[in-house]
C-alpha positions in Angstrom: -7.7 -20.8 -10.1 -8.7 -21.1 -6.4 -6.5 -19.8 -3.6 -3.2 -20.9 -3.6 -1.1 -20.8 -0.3 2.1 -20.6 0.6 4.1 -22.0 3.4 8.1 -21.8 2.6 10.6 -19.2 0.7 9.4 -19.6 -3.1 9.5 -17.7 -6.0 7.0 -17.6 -8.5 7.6 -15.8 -11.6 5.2 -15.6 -14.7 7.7 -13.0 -17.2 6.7 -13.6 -20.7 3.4 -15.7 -20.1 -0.1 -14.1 -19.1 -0.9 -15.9 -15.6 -3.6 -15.2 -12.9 -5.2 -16.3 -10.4 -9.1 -15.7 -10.4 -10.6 -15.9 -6.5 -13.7 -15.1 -6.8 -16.2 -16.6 -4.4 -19.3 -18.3 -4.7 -22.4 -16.6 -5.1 -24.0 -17.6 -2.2 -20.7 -16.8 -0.1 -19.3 -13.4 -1.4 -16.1 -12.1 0.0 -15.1 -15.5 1.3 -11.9 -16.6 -1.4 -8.6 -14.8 -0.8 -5.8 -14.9 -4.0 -2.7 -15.5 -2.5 -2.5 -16.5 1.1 1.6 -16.0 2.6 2.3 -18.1 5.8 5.8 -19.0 6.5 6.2 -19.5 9.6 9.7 -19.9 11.9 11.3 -23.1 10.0 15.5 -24.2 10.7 15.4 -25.4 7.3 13.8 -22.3 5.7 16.1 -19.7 7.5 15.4 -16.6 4.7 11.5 -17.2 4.5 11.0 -14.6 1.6 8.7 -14.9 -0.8 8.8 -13.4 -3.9 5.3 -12.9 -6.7 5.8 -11.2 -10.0 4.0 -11.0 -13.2 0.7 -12.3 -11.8 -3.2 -11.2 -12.1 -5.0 -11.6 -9.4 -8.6 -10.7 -10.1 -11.5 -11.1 -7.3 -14.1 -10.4 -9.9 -16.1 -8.2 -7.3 -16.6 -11.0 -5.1 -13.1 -11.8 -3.7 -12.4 -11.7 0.0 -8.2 -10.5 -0.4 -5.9 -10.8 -3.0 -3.0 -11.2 -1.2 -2.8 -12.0 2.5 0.2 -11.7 4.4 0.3 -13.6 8.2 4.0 -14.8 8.4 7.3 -14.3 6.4 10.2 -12.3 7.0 10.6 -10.7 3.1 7.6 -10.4 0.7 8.5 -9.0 -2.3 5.7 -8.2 -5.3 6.6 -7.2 -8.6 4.7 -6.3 -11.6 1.2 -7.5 -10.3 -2.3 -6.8 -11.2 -4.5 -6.7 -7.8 -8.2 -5.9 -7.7 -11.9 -6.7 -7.5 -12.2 -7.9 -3.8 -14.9 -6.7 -1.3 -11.4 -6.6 1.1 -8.5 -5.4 1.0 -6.1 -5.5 -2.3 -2.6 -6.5 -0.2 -3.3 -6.9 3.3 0.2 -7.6 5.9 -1.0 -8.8 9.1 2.1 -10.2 10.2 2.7 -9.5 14.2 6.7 -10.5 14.1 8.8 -7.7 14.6 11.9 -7.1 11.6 9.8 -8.1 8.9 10.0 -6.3 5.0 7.5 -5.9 2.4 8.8 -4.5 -1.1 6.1 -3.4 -4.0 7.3 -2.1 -7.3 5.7 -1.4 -10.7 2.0 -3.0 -8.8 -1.4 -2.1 -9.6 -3.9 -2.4 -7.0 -7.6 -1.2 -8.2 -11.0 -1.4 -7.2 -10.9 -3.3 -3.9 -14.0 -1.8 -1.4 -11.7 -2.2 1.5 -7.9 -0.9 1.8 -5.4 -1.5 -1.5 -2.4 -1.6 0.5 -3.6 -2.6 4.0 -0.3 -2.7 6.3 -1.7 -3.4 9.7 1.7 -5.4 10.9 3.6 -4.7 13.9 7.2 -3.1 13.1 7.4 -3.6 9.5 9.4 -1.9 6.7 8.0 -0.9 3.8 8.8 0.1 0.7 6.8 1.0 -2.4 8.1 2.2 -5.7 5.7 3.4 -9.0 2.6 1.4 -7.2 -0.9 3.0 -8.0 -3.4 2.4 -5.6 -6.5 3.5 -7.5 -10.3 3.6 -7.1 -10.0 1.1 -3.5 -11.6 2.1 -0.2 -8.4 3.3 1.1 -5.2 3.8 -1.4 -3.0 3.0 1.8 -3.8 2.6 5.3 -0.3 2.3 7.6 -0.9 0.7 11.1 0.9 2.1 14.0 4.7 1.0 14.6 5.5 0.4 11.0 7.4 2.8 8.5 7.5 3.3 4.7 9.2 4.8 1.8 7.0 5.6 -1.3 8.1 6.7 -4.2 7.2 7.6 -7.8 3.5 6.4 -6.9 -0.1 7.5 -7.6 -2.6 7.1 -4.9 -5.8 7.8 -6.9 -9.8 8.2 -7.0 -9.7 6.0 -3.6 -13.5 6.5 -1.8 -12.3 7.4 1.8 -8.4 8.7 1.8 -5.5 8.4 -0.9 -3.1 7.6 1.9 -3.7 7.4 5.9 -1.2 6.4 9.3 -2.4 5.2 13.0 -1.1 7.1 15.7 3.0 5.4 15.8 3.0 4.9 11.8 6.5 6.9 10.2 5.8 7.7 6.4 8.2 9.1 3.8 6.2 10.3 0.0 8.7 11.4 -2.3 7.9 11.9 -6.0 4.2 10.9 -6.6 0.9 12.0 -7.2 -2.0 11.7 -4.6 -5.4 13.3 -6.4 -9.3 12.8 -6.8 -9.6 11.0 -3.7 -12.0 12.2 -0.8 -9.1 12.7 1.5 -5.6 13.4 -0.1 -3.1 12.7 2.5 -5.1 12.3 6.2 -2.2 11.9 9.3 -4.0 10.6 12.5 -0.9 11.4 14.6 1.3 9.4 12.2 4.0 11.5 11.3 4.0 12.1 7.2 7.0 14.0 5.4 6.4 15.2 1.9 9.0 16.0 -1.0 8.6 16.4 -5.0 4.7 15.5 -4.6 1.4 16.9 -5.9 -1.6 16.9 -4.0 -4.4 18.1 -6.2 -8.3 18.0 -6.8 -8.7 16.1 -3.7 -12.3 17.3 -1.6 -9.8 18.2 1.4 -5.5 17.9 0.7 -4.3 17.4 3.7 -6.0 16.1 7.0 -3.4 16.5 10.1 0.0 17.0 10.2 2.4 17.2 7.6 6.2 17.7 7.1 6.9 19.2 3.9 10.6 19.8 2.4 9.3 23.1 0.6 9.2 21.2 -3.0 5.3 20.1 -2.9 2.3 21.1 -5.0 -1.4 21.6 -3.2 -3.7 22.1 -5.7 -7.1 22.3 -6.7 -8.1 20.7 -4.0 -11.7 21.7 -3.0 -10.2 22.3 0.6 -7.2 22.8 1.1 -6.9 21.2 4.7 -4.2 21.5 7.2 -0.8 23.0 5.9 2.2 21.5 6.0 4.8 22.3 8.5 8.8 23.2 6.9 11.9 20.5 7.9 14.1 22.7 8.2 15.0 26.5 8.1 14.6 28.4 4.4 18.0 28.6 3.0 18.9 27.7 1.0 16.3 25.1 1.0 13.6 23.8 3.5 15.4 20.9 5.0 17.1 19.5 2.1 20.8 18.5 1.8 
């Protein structure tokens, strides 16, 4: 199945019966077929514009351009998906609307050269719960002016950094496991705050600035990089209430 594009609030929803969509690209035009394109745009008729994918495989065989590609919507919301194989990104949100939402839960996205979750809007809110970003260029990149919530995730064996944000970018990491990636966690003037989360047997943990709430693990890593700083003062705990 070629690309398949959509331009209005939809649901698709494949429980019980294997689906996928298979955009690979010609041989003589690699990284040219994107999965899922999203692009609904400002409609008086379509006032909610929210899209919602779940229990889908979307497989660029090594030779996809994106699985998913986000311009427009207000709400995108993936469950249970399988993205990988592109010479891309995995997800990529390029939306430049301000208020806009993308929720990921219980998502795979695996060996994609580029970025697995590519967020590269403008003012978006994101939240991620038990994703794994594994063996990708990036696990996550998150562009300036855009904040997120992750939780109970794995960001895995990426080539370049498990998870990085711009200058602007606000991220929250609570509960999961970042490990075996080049970079662990690398802040680029993003501010990062980490609770309940292991950061092990990474070549360097932590790149930049960190926040930590006194309840991580930094482990193993074969340098251990910049040190968090504490929220808050030591008792009874750092920053928690």
């Amino acid at each position: 199945m070629a690309t398949v594009t959509i331009t209005k609030s939809m649901t698709i929803d494949c429980h019980d019966v294997f689906a996928s969509i298979l955009n690979a690209s010609p041989p003589d035009q690699p990284g040219t077929t994107t999965g899922v394109i999203i692009n609904v745009g400002p409609d008086a008729k379509d006032p909610w514009r929210t899209v919602r994918l779940r229990n889908i495989d979307i497989s660029g065989s090594g030779s996809g351009n994106t699985g998913i590609s986000i311009l427009a919507a207000t709400a995108v919301i993936l469950e249970e998906l399988e993205v990988g194989g592109n010479v891309k990104q995995g997800i990529s949100d390029a939306r430049t609307e301000d208020g806009t939402m993308l929720s990921a839960k219980n998502t795979t996205v695996a060996n994609n050269a580029g970025v697995g979750f590519n967020i590269a809007a403008q003012n978006n809110s994101i939240v991620l719960d038990n994703v794994h970003s594994i063996k990708n260029g990036y696990g996550m990149s998150l562009g300036k002016t855009n904040t997120a919530t992750v939780n109970r995730s794995v960001f895995s064996s990426n080539k370049s950094a498990g998870i990085e944000t711009e200058p602007g970018a606000q991220l929250m990491l609570d509960a999961s496991v970042v490990s075996y990636n080049s970079i662990g966690i690398s802040s680029n003037g993003g501010p990062i705050a980490l609770a309940n989360t292991d950061v092990a047997f990474n070549g360097t943990g932590i790149n930049g600035a960190t926040t930590s709430f006194g309840n991580n693990r930094i482990f193993g890593n074969t340098a251990a990089g910049m040190a968090p700083g504490f929220a808050g003062a030591s008792s009874p705990a750092f920053g928690q209430q």
